[in-house]
N, C-alpha and C positions, 0 to 999 in steps of 0.2 A: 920594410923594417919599421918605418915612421906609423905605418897602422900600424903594426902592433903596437907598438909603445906603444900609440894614443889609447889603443884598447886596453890595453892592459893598467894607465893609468886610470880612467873614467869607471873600469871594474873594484878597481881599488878605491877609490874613493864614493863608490854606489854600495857594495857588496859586502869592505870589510868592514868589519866594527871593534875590532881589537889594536891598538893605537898601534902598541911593538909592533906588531904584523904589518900594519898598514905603513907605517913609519919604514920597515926593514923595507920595503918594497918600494919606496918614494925614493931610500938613499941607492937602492938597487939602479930605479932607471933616472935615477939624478946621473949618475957613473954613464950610464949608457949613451943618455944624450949629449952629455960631457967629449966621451970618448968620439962618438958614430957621427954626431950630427953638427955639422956647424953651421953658427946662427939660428938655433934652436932657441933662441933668448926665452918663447913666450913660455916655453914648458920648462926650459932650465929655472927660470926664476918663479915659475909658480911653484913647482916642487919645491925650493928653497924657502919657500913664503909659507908653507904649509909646514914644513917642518921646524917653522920658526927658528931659521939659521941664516937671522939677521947679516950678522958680518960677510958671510958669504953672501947673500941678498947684494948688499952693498956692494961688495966686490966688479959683481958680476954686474950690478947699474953702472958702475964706473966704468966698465970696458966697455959697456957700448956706447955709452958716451962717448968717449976716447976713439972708437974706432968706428963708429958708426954716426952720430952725429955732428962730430967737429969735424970730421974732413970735409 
């Protein structure tokens, strides 16, 4: 499942050139890595980063901070 995502994000970002579409498709496997994948940090917050959804950005640097480098 992790190839796909990956494929399907690097397609997305090579292939589409219509923001809505490309955007509908970041929040698509933003959800998916969310749900499926834990400690998917590097593609949860690049999607975030790309979709320019700052607060979640941050959100999500905070937790792994919290759980990942202060233990």
């Amino acid at each position: 499942m992790k190839e796909m995502l990956k494929y399907t994000f690097e397609i997305s970002q090579q292939l589409i050139f219509n923001n809505q579409y490309r955007n509908a498709i970041l929040n698509v496997l933003l959800e998916l890595y969310a749900s499926n994948a834990s400690n998917q940090y590097i593609d949860i917050t690049l999607c975030q980063f790309l979709l320019s959804n700052c607060e979640a950005l941050s959100k999500t640097l905070l937790n792994i901070l919290k759980t990942e480098v202060i233990e």
